[in-house]
C-alpha positions in Angstrom: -0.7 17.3 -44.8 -0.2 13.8 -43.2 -1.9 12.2 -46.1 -4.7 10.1 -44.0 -1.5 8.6 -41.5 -1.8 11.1 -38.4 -5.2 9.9 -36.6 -6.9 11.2 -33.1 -8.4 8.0 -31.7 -10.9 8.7 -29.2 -9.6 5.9 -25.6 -12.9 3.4 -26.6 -11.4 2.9 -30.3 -7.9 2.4 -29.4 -6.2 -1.2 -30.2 -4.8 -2.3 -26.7 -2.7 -5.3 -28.3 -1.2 -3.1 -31.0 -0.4 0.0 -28.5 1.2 -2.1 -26.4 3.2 -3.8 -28.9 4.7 -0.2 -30.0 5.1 0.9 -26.9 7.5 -2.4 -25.5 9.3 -2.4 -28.9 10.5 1.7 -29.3 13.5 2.5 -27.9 12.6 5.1 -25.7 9.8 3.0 -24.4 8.7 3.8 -21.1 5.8 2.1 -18.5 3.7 5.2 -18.0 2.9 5.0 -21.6 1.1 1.2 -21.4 -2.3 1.0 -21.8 -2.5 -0.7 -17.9 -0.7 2.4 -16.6 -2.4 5.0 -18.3 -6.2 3.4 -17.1 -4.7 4.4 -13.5 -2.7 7.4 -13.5 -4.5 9.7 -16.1 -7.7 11.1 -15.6 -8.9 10.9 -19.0 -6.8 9.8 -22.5 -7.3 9.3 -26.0 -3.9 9.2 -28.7 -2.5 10.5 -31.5 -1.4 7.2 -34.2 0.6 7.4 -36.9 -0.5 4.7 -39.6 -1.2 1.2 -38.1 0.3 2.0 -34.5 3.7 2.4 -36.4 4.1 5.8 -33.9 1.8 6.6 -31.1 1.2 9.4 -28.4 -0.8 9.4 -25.4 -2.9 12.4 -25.0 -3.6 12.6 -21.5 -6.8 15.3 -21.0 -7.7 16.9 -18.0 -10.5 19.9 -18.2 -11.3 23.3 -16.4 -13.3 26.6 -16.7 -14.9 24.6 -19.8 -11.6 24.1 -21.1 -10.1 20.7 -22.3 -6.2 20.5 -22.3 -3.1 18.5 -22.0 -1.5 17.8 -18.7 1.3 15.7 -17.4 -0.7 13.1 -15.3 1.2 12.1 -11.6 3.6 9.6 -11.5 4.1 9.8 -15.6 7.3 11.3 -15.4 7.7 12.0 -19.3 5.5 10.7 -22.3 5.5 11.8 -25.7 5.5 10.0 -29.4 7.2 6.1 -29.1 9.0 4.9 -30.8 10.7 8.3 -31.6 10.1 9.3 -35.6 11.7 11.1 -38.4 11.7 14.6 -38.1 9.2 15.2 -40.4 6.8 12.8 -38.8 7.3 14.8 -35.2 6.4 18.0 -36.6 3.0 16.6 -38.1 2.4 15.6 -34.4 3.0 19.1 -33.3 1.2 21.1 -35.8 -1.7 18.5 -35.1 -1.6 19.4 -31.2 -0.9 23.0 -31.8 -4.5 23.4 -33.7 -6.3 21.4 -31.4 -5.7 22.4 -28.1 -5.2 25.6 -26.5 -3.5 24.5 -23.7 -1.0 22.2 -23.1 1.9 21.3 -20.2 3.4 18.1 -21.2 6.9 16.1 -20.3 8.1 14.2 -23.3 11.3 12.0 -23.8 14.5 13.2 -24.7 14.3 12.2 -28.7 12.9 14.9 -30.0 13.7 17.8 -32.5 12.9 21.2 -30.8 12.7 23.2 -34.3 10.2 21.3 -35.3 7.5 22.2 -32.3 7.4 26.4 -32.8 5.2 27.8 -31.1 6.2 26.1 -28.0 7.7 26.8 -25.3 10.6 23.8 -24.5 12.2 23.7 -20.8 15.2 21.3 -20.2 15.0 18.5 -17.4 17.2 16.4 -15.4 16.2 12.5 -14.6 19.2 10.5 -12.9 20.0 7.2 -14.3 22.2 4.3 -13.0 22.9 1.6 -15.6 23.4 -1.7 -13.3 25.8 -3.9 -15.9 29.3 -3.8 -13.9 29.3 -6.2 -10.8 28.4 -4.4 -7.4 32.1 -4.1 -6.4 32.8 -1.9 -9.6 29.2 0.0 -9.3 30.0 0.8 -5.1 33.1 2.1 -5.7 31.7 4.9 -7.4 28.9 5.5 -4.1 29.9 9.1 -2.9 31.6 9.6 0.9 28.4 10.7 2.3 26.8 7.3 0.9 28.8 5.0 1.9 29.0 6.5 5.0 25.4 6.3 5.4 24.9 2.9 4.2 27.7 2.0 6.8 25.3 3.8 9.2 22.3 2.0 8.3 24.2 -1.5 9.4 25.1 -0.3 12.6 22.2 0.9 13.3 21.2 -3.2 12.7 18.5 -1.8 9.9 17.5 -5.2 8.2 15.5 -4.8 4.4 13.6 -7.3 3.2 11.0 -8.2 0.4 7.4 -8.0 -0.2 4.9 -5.2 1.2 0.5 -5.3 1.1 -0.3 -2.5 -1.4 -2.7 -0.9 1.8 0.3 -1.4 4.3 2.5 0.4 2.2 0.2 3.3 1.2 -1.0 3.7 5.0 2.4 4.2 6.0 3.3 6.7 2.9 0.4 9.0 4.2 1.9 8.8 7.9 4.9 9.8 6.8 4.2 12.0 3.8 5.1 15.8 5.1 3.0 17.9 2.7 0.4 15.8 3.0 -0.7 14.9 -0.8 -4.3 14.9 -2.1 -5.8 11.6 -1.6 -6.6 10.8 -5.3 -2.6 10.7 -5.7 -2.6 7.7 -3.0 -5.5 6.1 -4.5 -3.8 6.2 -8.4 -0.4 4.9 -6.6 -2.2 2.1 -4.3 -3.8 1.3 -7.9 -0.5 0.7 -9.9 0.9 -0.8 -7.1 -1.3 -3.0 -6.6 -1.7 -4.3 -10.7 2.1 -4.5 -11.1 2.6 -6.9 -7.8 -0.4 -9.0 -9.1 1.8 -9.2 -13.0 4.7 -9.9 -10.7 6.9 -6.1 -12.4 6.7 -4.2 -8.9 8.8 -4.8 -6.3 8.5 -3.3 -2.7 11.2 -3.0 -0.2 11.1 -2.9 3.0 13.4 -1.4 6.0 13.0 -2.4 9.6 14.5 -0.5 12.7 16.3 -2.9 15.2 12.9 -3.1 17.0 11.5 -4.8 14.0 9.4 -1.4 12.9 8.9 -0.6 9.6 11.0 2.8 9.0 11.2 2.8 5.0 10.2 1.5 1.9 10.6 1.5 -2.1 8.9 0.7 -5.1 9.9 -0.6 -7.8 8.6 -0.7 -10.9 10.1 -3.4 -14.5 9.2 -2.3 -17.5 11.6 -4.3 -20.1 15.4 -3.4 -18.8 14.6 -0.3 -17.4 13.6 -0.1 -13.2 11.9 2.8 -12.1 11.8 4.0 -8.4 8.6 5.2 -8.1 7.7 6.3 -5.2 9.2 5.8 -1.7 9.1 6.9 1.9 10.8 6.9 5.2 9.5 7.3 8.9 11.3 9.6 11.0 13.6 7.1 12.7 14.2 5.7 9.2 15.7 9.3 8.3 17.9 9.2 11.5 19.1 5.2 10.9 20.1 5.9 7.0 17.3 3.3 6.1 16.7 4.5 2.1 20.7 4.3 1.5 20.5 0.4 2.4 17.4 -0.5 0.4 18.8 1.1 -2.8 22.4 -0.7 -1.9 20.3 -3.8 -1.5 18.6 -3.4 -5.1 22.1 -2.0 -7.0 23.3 -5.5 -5.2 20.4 -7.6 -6.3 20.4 -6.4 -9.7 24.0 -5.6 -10.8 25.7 -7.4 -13.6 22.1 -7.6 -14.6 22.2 -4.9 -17.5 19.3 -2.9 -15.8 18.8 0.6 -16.0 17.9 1.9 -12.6 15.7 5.2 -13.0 16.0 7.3 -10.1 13.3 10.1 -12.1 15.4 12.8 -10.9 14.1 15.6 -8.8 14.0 19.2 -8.8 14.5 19.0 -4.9 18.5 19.5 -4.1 18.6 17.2 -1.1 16.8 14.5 -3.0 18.8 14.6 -6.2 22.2 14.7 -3.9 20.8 11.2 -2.6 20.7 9.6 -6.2 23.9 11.2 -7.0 25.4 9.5 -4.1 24.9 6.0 -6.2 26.9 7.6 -8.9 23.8 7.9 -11.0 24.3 9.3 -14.5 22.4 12.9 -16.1 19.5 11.6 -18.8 17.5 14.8 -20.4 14.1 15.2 -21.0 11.6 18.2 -21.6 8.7 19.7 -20.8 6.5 21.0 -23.4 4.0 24.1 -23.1 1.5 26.2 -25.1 -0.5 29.0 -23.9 -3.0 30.3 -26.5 -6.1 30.7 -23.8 -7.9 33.9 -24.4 -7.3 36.6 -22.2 -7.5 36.8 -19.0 -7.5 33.1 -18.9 -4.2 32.7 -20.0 -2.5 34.6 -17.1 -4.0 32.2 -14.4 -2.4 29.4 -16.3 1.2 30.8 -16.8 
């Protein structure tokens, strides 16, 4: 038993100041787990707090066929307990979330202790990671052929990036250019944290622009303490053909370097898109996923 220390504290109930606090000072911090991001990108959450917000875990809940489960909400790449505790204290977190819910399909940071969640099933995953604390010159060398070759592209091509992007503008060209053509609620949440994170001045957007002044790519970033994350980005066509991605993120690596900044790339399962962060000479950071399956039959076959 946890003795009174393990809590489920219902969204209305939870501290913001203090869950905040935990979540900046842990070591694995990351900004999907602020309260600010959270209000935007899940659909519903409440948390799991250990003692007075000593160690906390978002418990984002989605709900279908009467069912109320865990899910990983979009654009939270990985959540999970901050700041990561003893073993002893992670296992009271999964035996609490093994009786409660039925269902779960969570990512989680990498500091955790995979004996001490039985029952579930754990799958390894990949994020890419470029620490920016050498001086560009030291952090370019290490670009891949194809990058610098594409970057090299991008300047004779007379691609110029700049600075500053209106949330809308951004999101309206996104959807233009966004091949599978995403539900809308996924625009709306990213227009959302866009949006918040220009106004507290910890997102960034950059922009590319063909030699025709058009706008043909753009990224954003996102600070949270030393850690960037490239959220979410696009390229037109003709921002494909000119190279126009390779330049932006040569601009930041160049911006930031010698900063100490951890630029996170989030991985991706997609080959081509992973051999582009590669290219930077990005670095392998694990994390895992986290599922449970005890739906009654046949339920639980249309969620394997």
């Amino acid at each position: 038993m946890n003795n009174g220390q393990l809590k489920y504290v219902s969204n209305k109930n939870i501290d913001d100041e203090k869950w905040d606090r935990c979540i900046a000072n842990a070591e694995n911090s990351r900004v999907y787990a602020f309260c600010w991001f959270l209000e935007r990108a899940a659909r519903s959450w409440d948390a799991l707090i250990w003692g007075d917000y000593e160690f906390v875990m978002p418990i984002t809940l989605n709900r279908k066929w009467g069912i109320t489960y865990l899910y990983q909400p979009t654009f939270c790449q990985q959540l999970g307990i901050f700041p990561t505790p003893p073993e002893s204290i992670q296992q009271e977190f999964a035996q609490f979330l093994y009786k409660k819910f039925r269902f779960i399909q969570i990512q989680i940071t990498q500091q955790i202790h995979l004996q001490r969640y039985p029952g579930f099933q754990t799958f390894e995953k990949t994020n890419l990671v470029l620490p920016l604390i050498a001086p560009y010159n030291e952090i370019s060398s290490q670009y891949s052929i194809n990058t610098k070759r594409n970057i090299v592209k991008a300047k004779k091509e007379n691609v110029t990036v700049l600075k500053g992007l209106n949330p809308a503008d951004f999101i309206n060209a996104k959807k233009m250019a966004d091949p599978v053509k995403s539900d809308p609620k996924t625009f709306e949440t990213l227009e959302k944290i866009i949006a918040f994170s220009l106004t507290e001045s910890t997102g960034i957007i950059y922009t590319a622009y063909t030699q025709q002044n058009e706008l043909c790519s753009a990224a954003f970033f996102l600070h949270s303490g030393n850690r960037v994350v490239y959220l979410s980005a696009f390229s037109t066509e003709e921002g494909k053909q000119c190279s126009a991605m390779h330049l932006i993120v040569d601009e930041f690596i160049r911006e930031y370097s010698g900063s100490g900044a951890l630029l996170d790339f989030e991985g991706s399962s997609l080959e081509g898109v992973a051999r582009f962060y590669k290219g930077f000479g990005s670095l392998t950071e694990t994390y895992y996923q986290l599922k449970l399956n005890r739906l009654p039959f046949p339920v639980s076959l249309l969620k394997k």
